[in-house]
C-alpha positions in Angstrom: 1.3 34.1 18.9 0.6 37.0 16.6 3.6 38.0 14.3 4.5 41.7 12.4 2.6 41.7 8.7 5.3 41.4 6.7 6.9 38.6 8.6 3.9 36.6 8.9 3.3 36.9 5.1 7.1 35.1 4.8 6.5 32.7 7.0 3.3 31.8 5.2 4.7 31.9 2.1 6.8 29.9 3.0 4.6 27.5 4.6 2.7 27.3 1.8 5.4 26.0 -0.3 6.1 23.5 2.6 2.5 22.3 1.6 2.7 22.3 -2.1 5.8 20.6 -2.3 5.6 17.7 0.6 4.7 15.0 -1.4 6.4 15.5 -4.9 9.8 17.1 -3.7 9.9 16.2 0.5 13.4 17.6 0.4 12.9 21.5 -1.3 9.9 21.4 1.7 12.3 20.4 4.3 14.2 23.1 3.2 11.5 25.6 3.2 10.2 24.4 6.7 13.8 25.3 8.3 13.1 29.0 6.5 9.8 29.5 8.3 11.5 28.1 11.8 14.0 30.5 11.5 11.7 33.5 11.1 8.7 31.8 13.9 10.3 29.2 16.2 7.4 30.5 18.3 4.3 29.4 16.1 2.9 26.1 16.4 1.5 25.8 12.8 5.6 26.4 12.2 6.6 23.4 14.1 4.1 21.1 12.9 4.9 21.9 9.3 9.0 21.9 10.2 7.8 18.6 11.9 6.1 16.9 8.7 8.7 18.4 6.4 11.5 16.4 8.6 9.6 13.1 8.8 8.7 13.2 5.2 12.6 13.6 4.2 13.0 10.1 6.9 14.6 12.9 9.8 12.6 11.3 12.3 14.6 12.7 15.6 13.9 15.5 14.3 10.8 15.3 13.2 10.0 14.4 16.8 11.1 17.1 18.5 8.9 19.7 16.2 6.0 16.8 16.9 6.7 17.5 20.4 7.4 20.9 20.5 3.8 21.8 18.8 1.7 19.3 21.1 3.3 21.4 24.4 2.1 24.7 22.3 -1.5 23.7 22.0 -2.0 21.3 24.2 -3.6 19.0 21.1 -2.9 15.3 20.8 -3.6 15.3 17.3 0.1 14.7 16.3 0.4 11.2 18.9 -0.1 8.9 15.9 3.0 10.1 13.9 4.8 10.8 16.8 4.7 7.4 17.7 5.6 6.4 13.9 8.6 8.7 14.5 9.7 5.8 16.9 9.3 3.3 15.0 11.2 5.1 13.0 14.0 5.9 15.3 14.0 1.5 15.6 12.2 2.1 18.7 9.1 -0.4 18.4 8.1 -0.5 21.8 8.0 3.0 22.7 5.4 2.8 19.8 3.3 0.2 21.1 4.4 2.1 24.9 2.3 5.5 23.2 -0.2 3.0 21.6 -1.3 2.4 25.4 -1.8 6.1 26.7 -4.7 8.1 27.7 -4.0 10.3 24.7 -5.2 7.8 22.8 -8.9 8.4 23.8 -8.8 12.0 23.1 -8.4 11.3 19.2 -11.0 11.4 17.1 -11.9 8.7 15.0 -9.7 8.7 12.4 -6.6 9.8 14.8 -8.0 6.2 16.4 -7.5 4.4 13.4 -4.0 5.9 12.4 -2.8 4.8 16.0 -3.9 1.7 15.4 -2.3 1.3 12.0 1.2 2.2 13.5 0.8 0.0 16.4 0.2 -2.8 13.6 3.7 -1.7 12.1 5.6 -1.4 15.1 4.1 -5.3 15.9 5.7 -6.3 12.5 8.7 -4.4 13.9 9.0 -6.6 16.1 8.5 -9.8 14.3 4.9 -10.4 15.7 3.2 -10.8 12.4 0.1 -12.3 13.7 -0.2 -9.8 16.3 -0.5 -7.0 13.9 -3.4 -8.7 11.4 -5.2 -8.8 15.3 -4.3 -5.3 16.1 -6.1 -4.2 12.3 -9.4 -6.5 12.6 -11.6 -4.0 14.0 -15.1 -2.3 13.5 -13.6 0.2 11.6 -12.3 -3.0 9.0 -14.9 -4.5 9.0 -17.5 -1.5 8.0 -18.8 -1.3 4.5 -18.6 2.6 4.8 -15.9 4.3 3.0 -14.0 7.0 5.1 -10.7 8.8 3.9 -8.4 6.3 6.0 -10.7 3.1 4.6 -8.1 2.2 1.8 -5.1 2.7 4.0 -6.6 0.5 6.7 -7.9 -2.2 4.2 -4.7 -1.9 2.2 -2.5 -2.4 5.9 -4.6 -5.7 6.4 -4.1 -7.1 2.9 -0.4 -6.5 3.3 0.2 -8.5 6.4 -2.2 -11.0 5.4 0.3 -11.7 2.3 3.4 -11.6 4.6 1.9 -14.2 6.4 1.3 -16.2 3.2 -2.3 -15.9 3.3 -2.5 -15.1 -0.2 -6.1 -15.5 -1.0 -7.8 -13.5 1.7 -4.8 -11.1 1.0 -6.1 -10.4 -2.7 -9.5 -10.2 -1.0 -8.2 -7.2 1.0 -6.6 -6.0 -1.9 -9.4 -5.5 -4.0 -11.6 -4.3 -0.9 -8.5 -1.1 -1.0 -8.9 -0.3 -4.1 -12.6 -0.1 -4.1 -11.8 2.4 -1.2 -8.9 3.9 -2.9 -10.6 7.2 -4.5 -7.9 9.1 -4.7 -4.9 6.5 -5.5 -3.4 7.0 -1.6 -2.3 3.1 -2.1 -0.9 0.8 -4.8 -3.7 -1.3 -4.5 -3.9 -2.2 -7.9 -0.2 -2.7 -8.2 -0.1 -5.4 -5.9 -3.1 -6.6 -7.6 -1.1 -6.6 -10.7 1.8 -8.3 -9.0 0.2 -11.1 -7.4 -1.3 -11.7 -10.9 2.4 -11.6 -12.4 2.0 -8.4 -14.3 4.1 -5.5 -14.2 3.7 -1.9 -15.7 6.8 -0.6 -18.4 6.8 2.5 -19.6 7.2 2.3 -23.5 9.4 5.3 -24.3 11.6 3.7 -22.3 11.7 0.2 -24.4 12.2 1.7 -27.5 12.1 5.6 -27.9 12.1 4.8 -31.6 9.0 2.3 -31.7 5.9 3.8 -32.7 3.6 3.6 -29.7 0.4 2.1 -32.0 2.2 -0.6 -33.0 2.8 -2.0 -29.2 -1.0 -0.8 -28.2 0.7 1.8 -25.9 -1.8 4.0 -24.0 -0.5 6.8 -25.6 -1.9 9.3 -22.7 -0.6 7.0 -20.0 2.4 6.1 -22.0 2.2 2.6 -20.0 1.2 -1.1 -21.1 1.4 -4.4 -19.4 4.6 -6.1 -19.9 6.9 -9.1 -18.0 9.5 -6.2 -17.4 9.3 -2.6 -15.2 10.7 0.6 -15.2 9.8 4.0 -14.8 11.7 7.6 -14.8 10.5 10.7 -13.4 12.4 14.1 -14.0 11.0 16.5 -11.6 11.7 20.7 -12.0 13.3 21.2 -8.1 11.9 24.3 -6.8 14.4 26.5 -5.0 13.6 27.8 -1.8 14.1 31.4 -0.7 13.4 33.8 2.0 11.3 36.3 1.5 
């Protein structure tokens, strides 16, 4: 659906702003997203993004219905996956494992495949099936050497349900395997890493503002060292949405 100029340079605007802001500030997107639906209910891109926006801010009913508004637009079952993590979501387990099951499965490409089967894993732990969902992950896809953009979430998936089924050493394994994966920090790999070795990360400042960082061989750049204690603080700018 094609839209005037000057309302499809608002919407994208503030689409874009959906995008930038998704990950660091989920709620200011949210916001943003219902700005674009307002001004294109119509567009698909709209209800994908109004979709994501509402998931990320845990508005999975919601979220849902965008998911499912978009896929009857295009016809595409590349949203399935986080459709069906919307029920898990909603406590609704089965209906996730129920989606895990259908034909639209087999239209995904690979790496829709392999997020299907990482939320059919979850909604297995859902449902108290532990061993069920290390099954569900051991696949070609785990155990290939070759390192695709869903590798360390996969491998990071498996080391996490090996550990809640107390199988700590093939779980630090996995772990490691993650981060090795992990080029662009997606997990906490090293975290767990760190925790299973009884470390923890403190910010400094936060110790003693006072305390000259040398002096406790503070990172100064990361302004982080190994400690028995944790915190952290994040102050954050919130961008204010507008229409344009």
């Amino acid at each position: 659906m094609s839209l005037p100029k000057t309302l499809a340079e608002d919407v994208a605007r503030n689409l874009v702003m959906v995008a930038r802001l998704i990950d660091e500030d989920p709620e200011q997107a949210y916001a943003y997203s219902r700005i674009a639906l307002r001004l294109a209910s119509r567009v698909a891109a709209v209800r994908e993004a109004a979709g994501f926006a509402a998931y990320a801010t845990q508005k999975y009913s919601e979220a849902l219905a965008e998911f499912r508004a978009a896929k009857r637009m295009t016809g595409s079952v590349e949203l399935w996956p986080v459709m069906a993590d919307c029920e898990r979501g909603l406590g609704r387990p089965e209906r996730a494992m129920a989606m895990a099951g259908e034909p639209e499965v087999q239209k995904l490409d690979k790496a829709g495949q392999v997020e299907m089967r990482l939320v059919a894993a979850g909604a297995r732990r859902d449902m108290g099936q532990l061993d069920a969902a290390i099954v569900t992950l051991q696949s070609s896809e785990l155990a290939s050497n070759a390192v695709h953009p869903w590798t360390a979430r996969l491998r990071y998936a498996y080391a996490d349900a090996l550990l809640a089924a107390g199988r700590e050493d093939e779980a630090r394994e996995w772990f490691g395997k993650a981060l090795e994966a992990d080029k662009d920090g997606s997990t906490d790999a090293s975290d767990r890493l760190a925790e299973m070795d009884g470390v923890e990360f403190v910010d400094a400042l936060d110790e003693d503002e006072d305390e000259d960082p040398a002096a406790i061989g503070t990172d100064v750049a990361s302004g982080s060292t190994a400690t028995a204690k944790g915190g952290d603080s994040d102050d954050n700018d919130e961008d204010r949405p507008s229409e344009a």
